[in-house]
C-alpha positions as CSV (number, residue, x, y, z in Angstrom):
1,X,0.0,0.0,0.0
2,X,1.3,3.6,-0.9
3,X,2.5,5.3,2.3
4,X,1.6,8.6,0.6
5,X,-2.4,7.9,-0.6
6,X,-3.1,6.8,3.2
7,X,-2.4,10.1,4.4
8,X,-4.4,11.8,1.3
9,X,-7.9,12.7,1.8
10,X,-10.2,13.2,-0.4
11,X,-10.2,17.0,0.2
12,X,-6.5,17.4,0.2
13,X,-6.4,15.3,-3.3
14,X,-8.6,17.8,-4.7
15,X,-6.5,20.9,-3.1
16,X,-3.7,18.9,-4.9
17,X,-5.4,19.3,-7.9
18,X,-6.6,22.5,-7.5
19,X,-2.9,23.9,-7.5
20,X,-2.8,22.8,-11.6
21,X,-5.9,23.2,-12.7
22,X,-8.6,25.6,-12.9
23,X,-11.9,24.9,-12.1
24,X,-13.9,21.2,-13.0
25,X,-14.6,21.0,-9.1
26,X,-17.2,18.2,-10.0
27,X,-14.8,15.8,-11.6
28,X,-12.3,16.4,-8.8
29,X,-14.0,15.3,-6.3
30,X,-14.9,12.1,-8.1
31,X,-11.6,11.4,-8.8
32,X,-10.7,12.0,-5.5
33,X,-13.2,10.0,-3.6
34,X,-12.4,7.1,-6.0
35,X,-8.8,7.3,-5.2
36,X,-9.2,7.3,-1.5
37,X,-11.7,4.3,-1.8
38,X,-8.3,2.4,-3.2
39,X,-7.1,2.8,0.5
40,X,-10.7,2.4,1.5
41,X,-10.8,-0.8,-0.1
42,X,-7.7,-2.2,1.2
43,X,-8.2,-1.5,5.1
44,X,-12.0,-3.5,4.9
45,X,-12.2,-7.3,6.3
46,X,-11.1,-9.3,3.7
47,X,-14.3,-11.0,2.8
48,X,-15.8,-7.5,1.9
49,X,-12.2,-7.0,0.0
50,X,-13.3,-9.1,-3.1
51,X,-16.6,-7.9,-3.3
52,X,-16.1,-4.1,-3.5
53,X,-15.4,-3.3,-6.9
54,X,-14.3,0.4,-8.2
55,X,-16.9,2.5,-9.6
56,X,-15.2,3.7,-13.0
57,X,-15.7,7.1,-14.5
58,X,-16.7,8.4,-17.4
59,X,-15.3,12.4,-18.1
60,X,-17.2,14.2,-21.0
61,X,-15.8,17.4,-21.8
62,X,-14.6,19.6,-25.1
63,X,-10.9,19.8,-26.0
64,X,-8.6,21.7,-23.5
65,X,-11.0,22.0,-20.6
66,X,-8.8,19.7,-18.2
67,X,-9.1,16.4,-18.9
68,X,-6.0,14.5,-19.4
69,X,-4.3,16.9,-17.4
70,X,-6.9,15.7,-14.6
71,X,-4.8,12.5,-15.4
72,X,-1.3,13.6,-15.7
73,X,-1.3,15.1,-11.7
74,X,-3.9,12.3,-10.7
75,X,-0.8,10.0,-11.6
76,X,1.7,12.0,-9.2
77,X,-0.6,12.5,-6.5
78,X,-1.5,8.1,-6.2
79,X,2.0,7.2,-6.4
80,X,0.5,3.8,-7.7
81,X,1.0,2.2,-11.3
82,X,-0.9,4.3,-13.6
83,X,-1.0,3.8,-17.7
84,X,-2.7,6.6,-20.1
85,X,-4.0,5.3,-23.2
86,X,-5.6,6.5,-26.4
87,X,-8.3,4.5,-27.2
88,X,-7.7,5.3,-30.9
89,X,-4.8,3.5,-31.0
90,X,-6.4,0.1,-30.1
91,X,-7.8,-2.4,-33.2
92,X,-9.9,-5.1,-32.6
93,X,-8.7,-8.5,-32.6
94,X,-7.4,-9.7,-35.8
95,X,-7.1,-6.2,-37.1
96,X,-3.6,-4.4,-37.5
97,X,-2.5,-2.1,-34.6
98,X,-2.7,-3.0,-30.6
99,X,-5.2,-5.1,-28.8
100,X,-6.9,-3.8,-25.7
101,X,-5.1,-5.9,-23.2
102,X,-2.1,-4.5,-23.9
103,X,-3.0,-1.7,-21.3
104,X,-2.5,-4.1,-18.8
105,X,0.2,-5.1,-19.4
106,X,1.9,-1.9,-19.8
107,X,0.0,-1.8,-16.2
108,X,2.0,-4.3,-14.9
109,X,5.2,-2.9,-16.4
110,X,4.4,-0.2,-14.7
111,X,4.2,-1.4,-11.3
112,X,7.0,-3.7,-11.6
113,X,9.3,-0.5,-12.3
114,X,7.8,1.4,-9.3
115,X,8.3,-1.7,-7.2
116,X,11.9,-2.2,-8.8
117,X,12.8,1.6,-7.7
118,X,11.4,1.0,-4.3
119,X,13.7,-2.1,-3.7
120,X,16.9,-0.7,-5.5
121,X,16.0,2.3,-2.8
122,X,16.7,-0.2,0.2
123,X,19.4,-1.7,-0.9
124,X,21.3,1.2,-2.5
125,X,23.6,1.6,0.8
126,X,24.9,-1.5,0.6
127,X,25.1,-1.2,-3.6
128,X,27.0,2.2,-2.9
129,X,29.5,0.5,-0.9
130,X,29.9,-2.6,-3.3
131,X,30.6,-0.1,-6.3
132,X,33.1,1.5,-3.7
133,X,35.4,-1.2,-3.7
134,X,34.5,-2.1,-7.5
135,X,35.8,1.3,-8.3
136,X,39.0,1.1,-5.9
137,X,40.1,-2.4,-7.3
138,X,40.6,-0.8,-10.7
139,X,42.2,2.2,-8.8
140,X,44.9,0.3,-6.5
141,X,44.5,-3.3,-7.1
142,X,44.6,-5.4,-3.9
143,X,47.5,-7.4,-2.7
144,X,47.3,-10.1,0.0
145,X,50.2,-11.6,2.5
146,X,50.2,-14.7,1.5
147,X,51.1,-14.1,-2.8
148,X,53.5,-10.5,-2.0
149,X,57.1,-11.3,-1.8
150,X,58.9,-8.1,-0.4
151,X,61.6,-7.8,-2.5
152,X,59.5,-8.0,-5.9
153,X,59.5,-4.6,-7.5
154,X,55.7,-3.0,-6.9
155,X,53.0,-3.7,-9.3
156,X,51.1,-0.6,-11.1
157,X,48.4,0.6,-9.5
158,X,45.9,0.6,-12.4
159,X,46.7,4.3,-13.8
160,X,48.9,7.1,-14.3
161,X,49.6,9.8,-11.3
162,X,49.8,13.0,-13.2
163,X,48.8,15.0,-9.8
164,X,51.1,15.1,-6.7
165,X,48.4,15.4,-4.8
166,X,47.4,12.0,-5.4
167,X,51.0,10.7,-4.3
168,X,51.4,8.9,-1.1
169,X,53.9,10.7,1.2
170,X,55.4,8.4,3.1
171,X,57.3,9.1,6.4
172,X,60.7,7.1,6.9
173,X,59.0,4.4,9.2
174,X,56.9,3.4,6.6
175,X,59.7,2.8,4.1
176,X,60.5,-0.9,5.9
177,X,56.7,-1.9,5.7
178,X,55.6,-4.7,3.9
179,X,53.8,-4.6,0.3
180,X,50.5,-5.3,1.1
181,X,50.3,-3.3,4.2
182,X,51.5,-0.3,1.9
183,X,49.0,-1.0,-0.6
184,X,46.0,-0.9,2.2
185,X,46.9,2.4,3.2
186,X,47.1,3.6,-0.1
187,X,43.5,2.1,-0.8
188,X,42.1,3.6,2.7
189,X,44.0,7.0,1.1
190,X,42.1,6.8,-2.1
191,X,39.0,5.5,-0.2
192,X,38.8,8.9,1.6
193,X,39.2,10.6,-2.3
194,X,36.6,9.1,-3.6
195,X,34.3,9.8,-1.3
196,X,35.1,13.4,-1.0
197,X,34.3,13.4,-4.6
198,X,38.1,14.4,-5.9
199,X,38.4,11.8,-8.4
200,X,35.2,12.1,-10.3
201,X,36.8,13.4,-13.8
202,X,39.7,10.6,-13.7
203,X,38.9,7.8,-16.1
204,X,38.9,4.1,-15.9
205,X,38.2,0.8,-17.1
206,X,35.1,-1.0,-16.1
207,X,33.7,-4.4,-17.4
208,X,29.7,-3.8,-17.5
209,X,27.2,-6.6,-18.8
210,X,26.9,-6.5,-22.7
211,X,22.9,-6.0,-24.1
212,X,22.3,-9.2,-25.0
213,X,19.1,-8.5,-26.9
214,X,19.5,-9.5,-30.3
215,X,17.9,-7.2,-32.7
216,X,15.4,-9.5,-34.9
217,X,12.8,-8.8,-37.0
218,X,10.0,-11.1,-38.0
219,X,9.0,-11.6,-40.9
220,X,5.3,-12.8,-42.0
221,X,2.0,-11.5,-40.0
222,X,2.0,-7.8,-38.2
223,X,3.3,-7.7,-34.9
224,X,2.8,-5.0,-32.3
225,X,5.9,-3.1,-30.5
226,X,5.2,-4.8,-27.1
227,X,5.1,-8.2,-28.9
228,X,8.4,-7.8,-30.4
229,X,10.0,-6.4,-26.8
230,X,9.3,-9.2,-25.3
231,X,10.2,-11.7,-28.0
232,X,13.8,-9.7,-27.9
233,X,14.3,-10.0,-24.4
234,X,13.6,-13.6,-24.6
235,X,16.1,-14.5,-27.3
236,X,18.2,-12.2,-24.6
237,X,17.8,-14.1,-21.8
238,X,18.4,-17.4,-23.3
239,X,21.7,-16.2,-24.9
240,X,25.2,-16.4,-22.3
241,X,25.9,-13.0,-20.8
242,X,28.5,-11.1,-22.1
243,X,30.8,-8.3,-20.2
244,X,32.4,-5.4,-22.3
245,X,34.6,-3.0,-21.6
246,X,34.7,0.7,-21.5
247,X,36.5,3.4,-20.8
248,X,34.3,5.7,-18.1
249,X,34.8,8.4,-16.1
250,X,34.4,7.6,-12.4
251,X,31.4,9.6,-12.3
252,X,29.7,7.9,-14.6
253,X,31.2,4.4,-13.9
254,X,29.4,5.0,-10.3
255,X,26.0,5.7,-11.8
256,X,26.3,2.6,-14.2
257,X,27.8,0.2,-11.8
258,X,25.1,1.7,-9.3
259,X,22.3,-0.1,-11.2
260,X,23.8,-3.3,-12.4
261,X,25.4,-4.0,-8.7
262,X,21.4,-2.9,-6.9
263,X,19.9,-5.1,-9.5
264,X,21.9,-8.3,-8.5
265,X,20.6,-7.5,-4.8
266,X,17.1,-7.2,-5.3
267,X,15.0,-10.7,-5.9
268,X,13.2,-10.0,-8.8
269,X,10.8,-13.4,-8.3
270,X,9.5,-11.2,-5.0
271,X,9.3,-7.9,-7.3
272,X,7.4,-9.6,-9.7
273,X,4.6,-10.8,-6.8
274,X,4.2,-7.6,-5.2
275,X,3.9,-6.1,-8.5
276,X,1.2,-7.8,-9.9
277,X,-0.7,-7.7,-6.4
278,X,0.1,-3.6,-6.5
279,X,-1.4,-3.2,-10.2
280,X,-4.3,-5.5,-9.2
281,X,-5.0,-3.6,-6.1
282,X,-4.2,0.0,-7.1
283,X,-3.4,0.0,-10.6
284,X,-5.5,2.9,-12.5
285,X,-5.9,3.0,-16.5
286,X,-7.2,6.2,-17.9
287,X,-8.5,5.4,-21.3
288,X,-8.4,8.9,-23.5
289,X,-10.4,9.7,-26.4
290,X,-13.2,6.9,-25.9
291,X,-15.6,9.0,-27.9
292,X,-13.2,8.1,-31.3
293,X,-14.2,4.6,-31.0
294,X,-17.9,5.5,-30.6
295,X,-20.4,4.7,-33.3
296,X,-22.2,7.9,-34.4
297,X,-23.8,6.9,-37.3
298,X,-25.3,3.2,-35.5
299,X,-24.6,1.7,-39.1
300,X,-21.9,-1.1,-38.7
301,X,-20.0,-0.9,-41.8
302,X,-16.6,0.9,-42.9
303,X,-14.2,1.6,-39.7
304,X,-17.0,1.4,-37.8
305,X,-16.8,-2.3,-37.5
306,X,-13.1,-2.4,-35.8
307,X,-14.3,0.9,-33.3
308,X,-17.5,-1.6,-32.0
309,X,-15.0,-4.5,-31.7
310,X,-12.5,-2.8,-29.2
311,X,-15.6,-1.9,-27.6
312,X,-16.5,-5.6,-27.3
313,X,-12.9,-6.2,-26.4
314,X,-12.9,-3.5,-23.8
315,X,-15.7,-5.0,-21.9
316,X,-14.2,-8.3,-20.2
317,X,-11.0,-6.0,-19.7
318,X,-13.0,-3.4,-17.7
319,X,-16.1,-5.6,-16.1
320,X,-12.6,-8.0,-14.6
321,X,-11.2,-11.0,-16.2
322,X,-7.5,-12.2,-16.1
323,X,-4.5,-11.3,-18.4
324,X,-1.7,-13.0,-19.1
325,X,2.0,-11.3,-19.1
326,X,5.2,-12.1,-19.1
327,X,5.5,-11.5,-15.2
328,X,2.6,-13.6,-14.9
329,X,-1.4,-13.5,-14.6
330,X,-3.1,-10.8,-13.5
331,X,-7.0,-10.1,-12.4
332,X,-8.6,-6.6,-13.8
333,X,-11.6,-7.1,-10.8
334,X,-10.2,-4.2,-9.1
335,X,-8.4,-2.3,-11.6
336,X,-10.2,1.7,-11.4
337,X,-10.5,2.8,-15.3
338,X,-11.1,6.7,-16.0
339,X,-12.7,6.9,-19.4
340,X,-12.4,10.5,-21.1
341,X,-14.3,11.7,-24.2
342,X,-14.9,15.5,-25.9
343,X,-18.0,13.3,-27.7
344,X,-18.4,16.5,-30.4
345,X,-19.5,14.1,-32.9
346,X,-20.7,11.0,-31.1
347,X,-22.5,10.8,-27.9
348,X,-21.9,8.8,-25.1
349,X,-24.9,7.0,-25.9
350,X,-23.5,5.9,-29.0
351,X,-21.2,3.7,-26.9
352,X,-22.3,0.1,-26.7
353,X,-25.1,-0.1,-23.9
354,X,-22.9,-3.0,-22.0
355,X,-19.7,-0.8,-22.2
356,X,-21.8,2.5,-20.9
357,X,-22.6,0.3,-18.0
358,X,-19.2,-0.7,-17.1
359,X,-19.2,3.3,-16.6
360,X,-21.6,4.2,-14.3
361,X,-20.2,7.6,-13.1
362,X,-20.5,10.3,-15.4
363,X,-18.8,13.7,-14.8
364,X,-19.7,16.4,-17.4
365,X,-16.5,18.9,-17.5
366,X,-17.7,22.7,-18.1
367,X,-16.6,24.9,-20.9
368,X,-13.8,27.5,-19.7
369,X,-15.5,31.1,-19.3
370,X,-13.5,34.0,-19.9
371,X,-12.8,34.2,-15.8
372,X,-11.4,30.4,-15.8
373,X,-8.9,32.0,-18.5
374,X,-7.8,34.6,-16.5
375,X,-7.1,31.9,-13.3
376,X,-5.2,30.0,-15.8
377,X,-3.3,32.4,-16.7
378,X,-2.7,33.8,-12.5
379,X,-2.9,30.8,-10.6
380,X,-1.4,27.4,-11.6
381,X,1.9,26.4,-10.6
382,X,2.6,25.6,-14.3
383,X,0.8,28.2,-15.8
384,X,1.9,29.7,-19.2
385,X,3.3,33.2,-17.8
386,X,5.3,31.1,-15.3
387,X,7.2,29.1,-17.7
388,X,8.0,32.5,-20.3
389,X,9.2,34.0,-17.0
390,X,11.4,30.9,-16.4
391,X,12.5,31.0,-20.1
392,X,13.5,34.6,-20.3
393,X,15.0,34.5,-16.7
394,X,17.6,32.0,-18.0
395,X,18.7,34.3,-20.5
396,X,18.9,37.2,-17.3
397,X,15.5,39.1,-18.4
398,X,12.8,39.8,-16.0
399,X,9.0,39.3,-17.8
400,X,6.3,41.1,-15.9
401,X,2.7,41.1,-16.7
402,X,-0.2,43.7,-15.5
403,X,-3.2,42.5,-14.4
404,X,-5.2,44.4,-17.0
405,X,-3.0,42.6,-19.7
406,X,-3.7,39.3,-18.4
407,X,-7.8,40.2,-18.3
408,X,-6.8,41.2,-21.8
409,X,-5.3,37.8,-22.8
410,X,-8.2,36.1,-21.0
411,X,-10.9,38.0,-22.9
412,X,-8.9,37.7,-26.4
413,X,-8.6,33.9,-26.3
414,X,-12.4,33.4,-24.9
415,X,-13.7,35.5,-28.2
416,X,-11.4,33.6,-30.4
417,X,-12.7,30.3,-28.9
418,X,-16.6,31.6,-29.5
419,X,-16.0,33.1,-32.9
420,X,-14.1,30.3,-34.9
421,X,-13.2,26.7,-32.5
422,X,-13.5,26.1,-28.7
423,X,-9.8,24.6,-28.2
424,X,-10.2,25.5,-24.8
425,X,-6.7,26.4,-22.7
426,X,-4.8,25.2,-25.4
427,X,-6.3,28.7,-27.3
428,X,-4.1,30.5,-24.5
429,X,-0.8,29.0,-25.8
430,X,-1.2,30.3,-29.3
431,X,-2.7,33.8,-28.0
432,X,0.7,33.9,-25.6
433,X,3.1,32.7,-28.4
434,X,1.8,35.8,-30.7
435,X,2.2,38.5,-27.8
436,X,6.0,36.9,-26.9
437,X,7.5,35.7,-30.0
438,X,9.0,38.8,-31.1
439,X,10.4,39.2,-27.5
440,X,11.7,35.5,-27.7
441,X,13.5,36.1,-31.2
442,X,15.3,39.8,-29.8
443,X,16.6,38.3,-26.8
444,X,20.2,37.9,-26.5
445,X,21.1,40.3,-29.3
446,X,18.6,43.0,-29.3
447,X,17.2,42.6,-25.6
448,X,20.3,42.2,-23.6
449,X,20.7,40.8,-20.1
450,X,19.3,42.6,-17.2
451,X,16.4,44.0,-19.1
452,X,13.1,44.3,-18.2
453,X,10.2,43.5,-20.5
454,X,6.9,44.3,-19.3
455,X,3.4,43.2,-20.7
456,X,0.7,46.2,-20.5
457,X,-2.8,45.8,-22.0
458,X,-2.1,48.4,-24.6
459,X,0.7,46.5,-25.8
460,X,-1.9,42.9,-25.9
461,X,-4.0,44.9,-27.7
462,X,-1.6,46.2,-30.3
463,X,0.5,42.6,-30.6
464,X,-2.9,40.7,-31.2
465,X,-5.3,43.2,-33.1
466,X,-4.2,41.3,-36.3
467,X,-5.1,37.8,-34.8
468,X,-8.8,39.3,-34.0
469,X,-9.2,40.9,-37.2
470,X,-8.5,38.1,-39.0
471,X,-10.4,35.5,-36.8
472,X,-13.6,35.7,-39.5
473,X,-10.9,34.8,-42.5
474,X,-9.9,31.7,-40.6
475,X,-12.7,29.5,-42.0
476,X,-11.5,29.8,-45.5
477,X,-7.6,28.8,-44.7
478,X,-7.0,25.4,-45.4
C-alpha cells in the first residue's frame, strides 16, 4: 500500500489538484473520492475486500477543458501504477495495430518498475559500498600476504599519477613496511578521495554486462511493439551473458555500476509478486479519447466495424477477467479505469449499452468562461506566464505582466474560442506565443541581459489586433 495515498484525503487530493488546474470542481472530487476508496478498499475485512469493486468514470468534456491533465497530476498524487492510453490506437482483434489488453500489461510494467525503484531504494547503501570497492580495485589493485614477496619490485596501481596530490607521502618508518600493508593504506587513502568526490573526472576501465538483446525482425504477419519487446528480451535471456569493456569516467562508472550492482541485490521473483498484487489492487488505467471509438452513425460498416470491436474487447478488460503477461497472470476485478471523451461528434450514448454500463459515473466537464482563463493564466503552478518567465530569466531578463493585460489575454482567447473553434486552454498557448514571440527572437542580441520587459494591455492589444481581425478569414484557410 502507498505510504503517501493513506495520508491523502479526499479534500487534500482535490486541493492537490486545485494547484494545476482551474476549475472542473465536479470531476475532482470524483476522482478523488475514488482514489481514496483504493485505500478504503484495502483496510475493509477481507471477505468484503473481493466484493467491493471500483466505480469507474466516465469524463465528458470539449478539447482543453482539463481532462487528461486531470490524469497527468492524478498519476503523481496516487504514487501507484498508472497507464494513459488512447483508445484510438487500439484495433480489434485480428485487425492491424494493438489489442486492448495490452494496457495491462503496460499496467504491470508499470508497477514492476515502481516496485523495482522502491527495492533498489533499500538496498542502495549497501550497492554504494559494493561499487566502492569495484571502483578502488581498478584504482589500487589489492594485494594479499600470503602471494607478496617483499623484494618484488611493486606492481602498477591501475593508472597514471599525473597530480602530486594524489602521491602517497610516506614518512621514513613506513619505508621498511611490507607490500601489502602499503597498498591498504594507499587504498584507505584513495577510499577517503573518492568519497570526497576528488576523483570524479579521472577515467577508468570498467567491465559492465553486454545487451544481449538481439535485434530481430520477424517476418510474416503484423506484430505490435510490445510483442516484439518481449520476444527480444527472450532471445536475450536465453543467450550467455557477455561483459564489455569501457573506458568511463568515475562519475559515470558509479551511476552505471550503481544499477547493475542494486539489480543483482534485489529478488526479482518477490518484485514480480508484489507487483502484480500492487497493479491488481491500485493500478488505474485512464482510457483517452473513448468517444473516437464510438459509433455515431449506428450503421456497422466501414471503420466502424473495428471501433465496436474494441468496444466488445474493452468490456471483459474493464467488467474484470485475467490477463496474461510475461511476469505472470493478473486479475482486472479491481483495476479503477477513467474513461475521457470531448463526444463532439458521437455521444456517449453511442457507446455500446454494455460498455456504458461498465461506466456508471459520469462527470460532465464545463466549458472555460472568460474568468477560468484569466485563473489559468494567475494561478497554476505551471501556468503559461510562469514558464515564459522561467525562459527569459535563464537568458537574465525579467518578464512582468499587468493584471489588466492578463484580463486582456483572457478575454482575447475566450472570443477567439466563440468566434471560430473552442480549443479550450490550449487557445491560450497560441494567443501567448503571438504576444511573446517577437520578444523570444530579440533576446540575446537585441534585448540584452538585465532587461526588463513588461506586458501592459495596450501592448496585448496592439500585438494581437491582427489575430482578432482576421479570426472571421480563418474559415477559408485550409
Amino acid at each position: 500500500m502507498s505510504l503517501h495515498l493513506d495520508k491523502l484525503t479526499p479534500r487534500e487530493i482535490v486541493a492537490e489538484l486545485d494547484k494545476y488546474i482551474i476549475g472542473q470542481h465536479d470531476a475532482k472530487r470524483n476522482v478523488a473520492i475514488a482514489l481514496r476508496n483504493r485505500w478504503r478498499r484495502m483496510n475493509s475485512t477481507p471477505e468484503m475486500q473481493k466484493e467491493i469493486i471500483p466505480n469507474n468514470i466516465l469524463m465528458i468534456g470539449a478539447t482543453g477543458v482539463g481532462k487528461t491533465e486531470i490524469a497527468r497530476r492524478l498519476a503523481k498524487i496516487a504514487n501507484a501504477p498508472f497507464v494513459k492510453v488512447e483508445a484510438s490506437k487500439f484495433t480489434e482483434v485480428g485487425y492491424v495495430g494493438r489489442d486492448v489488453e495490452s494496457m495491462v500489461r503496460d499496467l504491470v510494467e508499470q508497477a514492476v518498475n515502481l516496485v523495482k525503484t522502491d527495492k533498489k531504494e533499500a538496498v542502495k547503501q549497501r550497492a554504494q559500498e559494493i561499487v566502492e570497492d569495484i571502483i578502488l580495485d581498478v584504482l589500487i589493485p589489492p594485494m594479499y600476504p600470503n602471494n607478496t614477496n617483499q623484494g618484488q619490485h611493486r606492481p602498477s596501481v591501475g593508472f597514471a599519477i599525473t597530480d602530486d596530490a594524489d602521491m602517497v607521502q610516506t614518512p621514513p618508518p613506513i619505508s621498511s613496511m611490507p607490500d601489502h600493508e602499503l597498498n591498504e593504506r594507499t587504498r584507505g587513502r584513495f577510499r577517503e578521495k573518492l568519497r570526497a568526490g576528488e576523483l570524479e573526472d579521472r577515467k577508468i576501465e570498467i567491465d559492465m554486462q553486454a545487451s544481449s538483446a538481439p535485434n530481430i525482425g520477424v517476418m510474416g504477419g503484423p506484430i505490435d511493439d510490445m510483442s516484439m519487446m518481449n520476444i527480444q528480451e527472450m532471445l536475450g535471456n536465453m543467450m550467455p551473458k557477455r561483459n564489455k569493456k569501457r573506458k568511463v569516467t568515475i562519475a559515470d562508472a558509479r551511476k552505471i555500476l550503481l544499477e547493475e550492482e542494486a539489480a543483482k541485490l534485489i529478488d526479482m521473483d518477490e518484485v514480480k509478486e508484489e507487483a502484480i498484487a500492487k497493479a491488481e489492487d491500485l493500478g488505474i488505467i485512464f482510457i483517452d479519447e473513448i468517444d473516437k471509438i464510438a459509433n455515431s452513425n449506428g450503421k456497422g460498416g466501414g471503420p466502424d466495424v473495428s471501433r465496436e470491436g474494441v468496444q466488445r474487447d474493452l468490456l471483459p478488460i474493464v467488467e474484470g477477467s485475467t490477463v496474461n503477461t510475461k511476469y505472470g497472470p493478473i486479475k482486472t476485478d479491481h483495476i479503477l479505469f477513467v474513461a475521457a471523451g470531448a463526444f463532439h461528434v458521437s455521444k456517449p450514448s453511442d457507446l455500446i449499452p454494455e460498455l456504458q454500463g461498465r461506466f456508471p459515473i459520469r462527470v460532465e466537464l464545463q466549458s472555460l468562461t472568460e474568468d477560468d482563463f484569466y485563473r489559468i493564466l494567475k494561478e497554476p503552478r505551471n501556468s503559461l506566464t510562469r514558464q515564459y518567465h522561467a525562459l527569459m530569466e535563464s537568458e537574465g531578463v525579467e518578464l512582468t505582466f499587468n493584471d489588466d493585460a492578463l484580463r486582456e489575454l483572457a478575454k482575447l482567447a475566450f472570443t477567439i474560442n466563440s468566434d471560430v473553434e473552442n480549443i479550450g486552454a490550449r487557445r491560450l498557448q497560441t494567443v501567448m506565443s503571438t504576444l511573446l514571440n517577437d520578444f523570444m527572437y530579440d533576446i540575446p542580441d537585441v534585448i540584452g541581459a538585465n532587461s526588463h520587459v513588461l506586458v501592459t494591455k495596450e501592448l496585448v492589444q496592439q500585438r494581437l489586433s491582427s489575430l482578432v481581425k482576421n479570426r472571421d478569414l480563418s474559415q477559408y484557410i485550409l
